[in-house]
N, C-alpha and C positions, 0 to 999 in steps of 0.2 A: 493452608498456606496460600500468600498471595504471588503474585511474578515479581513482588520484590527479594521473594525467598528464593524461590528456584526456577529456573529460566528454561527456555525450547531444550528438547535432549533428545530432540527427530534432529536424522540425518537434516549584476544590470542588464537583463535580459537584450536589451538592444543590440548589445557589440559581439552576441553571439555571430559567427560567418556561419551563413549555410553550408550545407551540406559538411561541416569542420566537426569533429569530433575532440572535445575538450575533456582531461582526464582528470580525478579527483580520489586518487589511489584506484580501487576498484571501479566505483564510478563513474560514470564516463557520459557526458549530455551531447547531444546532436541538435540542431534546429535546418528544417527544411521545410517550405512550403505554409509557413505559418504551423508549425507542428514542430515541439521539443518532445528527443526519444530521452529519456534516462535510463540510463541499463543500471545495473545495481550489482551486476559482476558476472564473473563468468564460473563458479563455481554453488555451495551449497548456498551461497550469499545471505547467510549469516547477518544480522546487524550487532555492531558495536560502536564503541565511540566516533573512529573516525567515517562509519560509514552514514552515521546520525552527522556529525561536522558538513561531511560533501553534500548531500542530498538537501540539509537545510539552508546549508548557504547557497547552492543552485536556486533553490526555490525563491530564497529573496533574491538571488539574481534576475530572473524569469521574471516575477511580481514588481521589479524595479521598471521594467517596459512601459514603455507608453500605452501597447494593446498587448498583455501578457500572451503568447501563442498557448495555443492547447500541447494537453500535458500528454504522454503514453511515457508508462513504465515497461520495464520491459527484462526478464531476467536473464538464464542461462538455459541449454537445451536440458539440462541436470535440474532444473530450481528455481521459480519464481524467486521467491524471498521462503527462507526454513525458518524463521523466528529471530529470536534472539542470541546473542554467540554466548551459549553457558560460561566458556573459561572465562573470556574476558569479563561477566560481571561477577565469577567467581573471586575474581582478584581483588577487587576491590572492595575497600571500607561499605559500610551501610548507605551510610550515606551520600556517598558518592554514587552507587547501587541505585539508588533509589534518584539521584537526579537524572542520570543514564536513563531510565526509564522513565520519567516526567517528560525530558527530550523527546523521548519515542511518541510519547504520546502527544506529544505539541505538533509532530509531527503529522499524525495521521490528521491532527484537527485542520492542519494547513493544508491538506491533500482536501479534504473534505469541502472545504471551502475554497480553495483556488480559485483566481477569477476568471475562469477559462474553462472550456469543455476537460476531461480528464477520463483516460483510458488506463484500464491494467491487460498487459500483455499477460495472461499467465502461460509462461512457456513452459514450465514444470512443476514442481509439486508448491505449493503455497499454505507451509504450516505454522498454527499458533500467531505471532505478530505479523507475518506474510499473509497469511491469510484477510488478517484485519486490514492490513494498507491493502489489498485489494478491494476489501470491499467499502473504503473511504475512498473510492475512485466513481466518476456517475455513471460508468459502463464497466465492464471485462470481457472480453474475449479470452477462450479457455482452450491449449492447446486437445485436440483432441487424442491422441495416440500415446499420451504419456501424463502422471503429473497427477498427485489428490489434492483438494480445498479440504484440508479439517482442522479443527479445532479440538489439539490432543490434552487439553488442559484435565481435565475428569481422569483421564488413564496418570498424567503426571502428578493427581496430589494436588494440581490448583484453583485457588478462587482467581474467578476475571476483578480487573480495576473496575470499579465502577464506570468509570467511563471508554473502556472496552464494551462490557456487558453493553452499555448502551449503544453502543455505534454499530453492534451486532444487533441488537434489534431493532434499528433502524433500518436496516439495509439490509436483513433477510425477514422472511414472511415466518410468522409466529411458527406452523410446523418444522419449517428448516431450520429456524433456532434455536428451537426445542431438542432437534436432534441430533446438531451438529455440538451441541453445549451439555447434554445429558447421555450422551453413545462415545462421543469423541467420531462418529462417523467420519468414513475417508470416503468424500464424494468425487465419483469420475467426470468428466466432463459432461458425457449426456445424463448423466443423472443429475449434475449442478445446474445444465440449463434447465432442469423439466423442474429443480425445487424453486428455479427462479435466483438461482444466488448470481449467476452468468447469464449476461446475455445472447453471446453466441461462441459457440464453438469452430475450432478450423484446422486445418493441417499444417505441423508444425512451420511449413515455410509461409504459409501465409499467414498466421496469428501475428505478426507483429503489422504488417501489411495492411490488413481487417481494422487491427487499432488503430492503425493512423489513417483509416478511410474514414472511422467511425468519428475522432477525435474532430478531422477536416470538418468532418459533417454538423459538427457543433461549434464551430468557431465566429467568430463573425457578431458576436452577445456583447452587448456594453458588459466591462469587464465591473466597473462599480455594481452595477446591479445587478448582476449575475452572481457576486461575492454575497451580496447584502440579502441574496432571495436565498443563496444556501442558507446563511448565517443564520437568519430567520426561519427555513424551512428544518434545521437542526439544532435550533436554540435549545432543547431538553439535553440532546448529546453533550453540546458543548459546555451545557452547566453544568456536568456531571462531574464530581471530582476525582483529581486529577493527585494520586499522591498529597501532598502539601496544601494542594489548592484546592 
């Protein structure tokens, strides 16, 4: 079975105001210092419709900027992002189903290429599609005292999309992918930096902090060609099909 069968079943950028915190049901975008925080909720944070709606209209908000600020995601003390929200794609038709997830995955490709440096806070556990929008980001910081990186697809029954499969081998080292895609392994923070899936670790009050050090520290990049060097530097990813496409 693919994840359009059976889904996770683990628990205009300019007129942003600084320091303002803007709300989009769960989601909620901040900009400060040349650095946009998106939090993505405050509980198991789950994605579903509208939280694919918020996150991708943010992003063409952001992308609409004259100099897009750099990105840090950022979850809940419970939850990076757990995957996909099983009921709600439950509910719906196949088809329907199945765009839900094309969405998702249009997603991560926009994360992946944003024209701006791009951070994933993981403040807690990051499973199945959470795990993959982390590692469609060009850094992570991983809390360290709480919270797994794994890809529980193998324990649930599923094959990856192809263009999952892909963006996972892009963005971990052949032995982590191997293991994290054939064990379902649930990796802790220091063991995620030592496989190289994170690049650093930190305590819970400072992991969002570290991202928007690290994020600062990559800003300042012509955002055209900074888009156009990903785009090229993952051109295989992003030819990978996509559902329909």
């Amino acid at each position: 079975m693919r994840h359009t069968e059976v889904m996770n079943q683990h628990a205009g950028g300019s007129d942003l105001q600084k320091q303002s915190e803007q709300p989009w049901g769960s989601v909620t975008l901040s900009e400060s210092d040349g650095v946009a925080v998106l939090r993505l909720g405050d509980g198991l944070n789950t994605v579903d419709g509208s939280v694919l709606d918020a996150v991708l209209a943010l992003l063409d908000r952001l992308e609409a900027a004259e100099v897009p600020p750099a990105l840090v995601t950022v979850g809940s003390q419970r939850a990076y992002c757990t995957g996909y929200d099983l009921e709600f794609l439950a509910g719906l038709e196949q088809h329907a189903m199945e765009f839900e997830v094309e969405r998702s995955l249009d997603l991560l490709a926009r994360v992946l290429t944003y024209p701006g440096a791009t951070v994933a806070a993981i403040s807690g556990h990051a499973f199945g599609y959470g795990a993959m929008l982390a590692l469609a980001h060009d850094q992570r910081v991983m809390r360290a005292d709480r919270g797994w990186f794994c890809l529980p697809e193998v324990d649930l029954g599923l094959e990856f999309q192809p263009f999952q499969l892909a963006l996972v081998r892009a963005r971990m080292t052949p032995q982590a992918a191997h293991r994290a895609i054939t064990t379902g392994h649930r990796f802790g923070a220091a063991e995620a930096v030592a496989a190289g899936i994170v690049e650093e670790v930190a305590e819970l009050e400072e992991t969002e902090r570290r991202a928007c050090e690290l994020a600062g520290e990559g800003a300042g990049k012509a955002p055209a060609v900074l888009k156009a060097l990903k785009t090229a530097l993952y051109a295989e990813v992003l030819a990978a099909p996509r559902l329909g496409r």
